[in-house]
N, C-alpha and C positions, 0 to 999 in steps of 0.2 A: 577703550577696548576697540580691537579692531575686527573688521567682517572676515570672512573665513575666504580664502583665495582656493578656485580650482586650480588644476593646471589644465592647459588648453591641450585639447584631444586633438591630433591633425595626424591621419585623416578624421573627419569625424565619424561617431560609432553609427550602422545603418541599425534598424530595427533588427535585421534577422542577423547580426552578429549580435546586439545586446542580450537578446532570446538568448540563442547559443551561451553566452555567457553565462547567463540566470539556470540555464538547464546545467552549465559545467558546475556552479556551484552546491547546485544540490545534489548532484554526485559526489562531489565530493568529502558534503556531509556526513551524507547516507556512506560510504567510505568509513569514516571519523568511527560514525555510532557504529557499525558492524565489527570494529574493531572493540569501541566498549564494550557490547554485547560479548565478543569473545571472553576478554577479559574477566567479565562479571562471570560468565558459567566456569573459567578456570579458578576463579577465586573457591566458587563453591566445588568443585571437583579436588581440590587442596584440604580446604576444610573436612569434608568427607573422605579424606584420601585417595582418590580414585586418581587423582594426576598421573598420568606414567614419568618414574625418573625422581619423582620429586615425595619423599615423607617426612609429616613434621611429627607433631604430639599427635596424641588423640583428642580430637575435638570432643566437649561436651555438650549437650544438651542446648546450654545456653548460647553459645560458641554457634552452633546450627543456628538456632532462631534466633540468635544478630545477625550472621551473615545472611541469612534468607530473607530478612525486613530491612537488611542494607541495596540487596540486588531486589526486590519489589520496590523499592524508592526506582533504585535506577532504571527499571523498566517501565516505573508510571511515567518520568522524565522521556524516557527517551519516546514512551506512546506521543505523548505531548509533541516532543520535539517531531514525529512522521504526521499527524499533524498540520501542524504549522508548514512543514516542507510539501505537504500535497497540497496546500491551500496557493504556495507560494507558486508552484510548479504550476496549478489551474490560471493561477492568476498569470505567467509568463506566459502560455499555450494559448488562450483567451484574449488576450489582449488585442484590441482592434488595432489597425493599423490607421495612424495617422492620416489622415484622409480630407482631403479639402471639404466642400460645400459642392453640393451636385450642380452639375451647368446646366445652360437652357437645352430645351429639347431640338432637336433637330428636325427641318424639314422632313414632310411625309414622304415616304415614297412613290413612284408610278406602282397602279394596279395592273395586278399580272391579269393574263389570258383569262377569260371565263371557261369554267370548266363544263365538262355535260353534265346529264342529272346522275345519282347513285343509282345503281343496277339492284334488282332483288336478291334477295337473300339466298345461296344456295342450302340445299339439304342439308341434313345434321347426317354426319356419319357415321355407319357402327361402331359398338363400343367394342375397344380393345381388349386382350387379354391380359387377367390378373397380374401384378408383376409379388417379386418373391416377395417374405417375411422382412422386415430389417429386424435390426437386434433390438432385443428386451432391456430396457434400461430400468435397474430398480434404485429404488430409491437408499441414499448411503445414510449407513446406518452413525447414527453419534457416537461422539465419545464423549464417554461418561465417569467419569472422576468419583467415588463414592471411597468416603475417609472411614477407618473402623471405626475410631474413638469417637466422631458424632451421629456417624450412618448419615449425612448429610452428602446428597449429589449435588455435582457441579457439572455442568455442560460446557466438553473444551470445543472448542470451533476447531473444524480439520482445515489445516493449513496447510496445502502440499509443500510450499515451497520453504518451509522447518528445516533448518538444520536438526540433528540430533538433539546437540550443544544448546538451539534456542528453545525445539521444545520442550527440555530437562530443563529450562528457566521459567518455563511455561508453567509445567505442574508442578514449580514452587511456588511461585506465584498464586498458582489457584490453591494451593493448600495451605497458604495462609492466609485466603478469604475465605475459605472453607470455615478455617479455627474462628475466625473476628465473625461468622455469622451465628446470631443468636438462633438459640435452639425454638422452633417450630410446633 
């Protein structure tokens, strides 16, 4: 058995081209998976018939809750899989630069001028006038998922940056951890 041969890089890669590299690849992951995520919410859009353009049967019962516990697979995968790419991504960001061993220190310098002594302290001046109100921020309110068939809440995280598409995956998702949680 023989050892595994690179091929020779010329020129060779500098650190902030390999970064670059590491950053392009996880875009382009994130790419890949934004396309599954598509995919998975048209699958369920089909099932339920909501697809525009496209009618098949009518889904049953069962037919929903496979396809719903097939896209909760896929969205634990792909939580997994962001992840993994943020960890990868801290760990390219993070990465020291290659760096030798610190040299010796260097001669002292000439002492500058002596300076005179610090002067006393002036007056404290009067206090200005009030400036306006700024804006009242209150606190955002949650969203709250609550199923008939158990009366059982679920707390969604508000995500600005949802598609439609992903947060309709979202509260599939949470509505069937809702059904798998035992009753209280």
């Amino acid at each position: 058995m023989s050892l595994p041969s690179f091929p020779k890089v010329d020129p060779p890669i500098e650190r902030e081209g390999a970064v670059n590299q590491i950053l392009s690849s996880i875009a382009m992951e994130e790419l890949g998976l934004s396309h599954i995520l598509n995919a998975e919410g048209e699958k369920l859009q089909y099932i339920l018939g909501t697809l525009p353009g496209l009618s098949g049967p009518a889904a049953t019962v069962s037919d929903v809750l496979a396809a719903n516990e097939s896209v909760r697979s896929m969205l634990e995968t792909a939580v997994q899989n962001q992840l993994f790419l943020k960890a990868k991504m801290q760990g390219a960001l993070t990465a020291s630069p290659m760096q030798g061993p610190t040299g010796p220190t260097g001669p002292t310098g000439a002492t500058g001028p002596a300076g005179g002594p610090a002067g006393a302290t002036g007056a404290t001046g009067a206090a200005g006038a009030t400036g306006a109100t700024g804006p009242v921020i209150y606190a955002q309110q949650r969203n709250v998922l609550k199923t008939q068939e158990t009366s059982k809440e679920i707390i969604l995280p508000s995500i600005p940056f949802l598609s439609r598409r992903q947060a309709g995956l979202l509260f599939f998702y949470a509505l069937s951890e809702a059904r798998a949680m035992p009753e209280s």
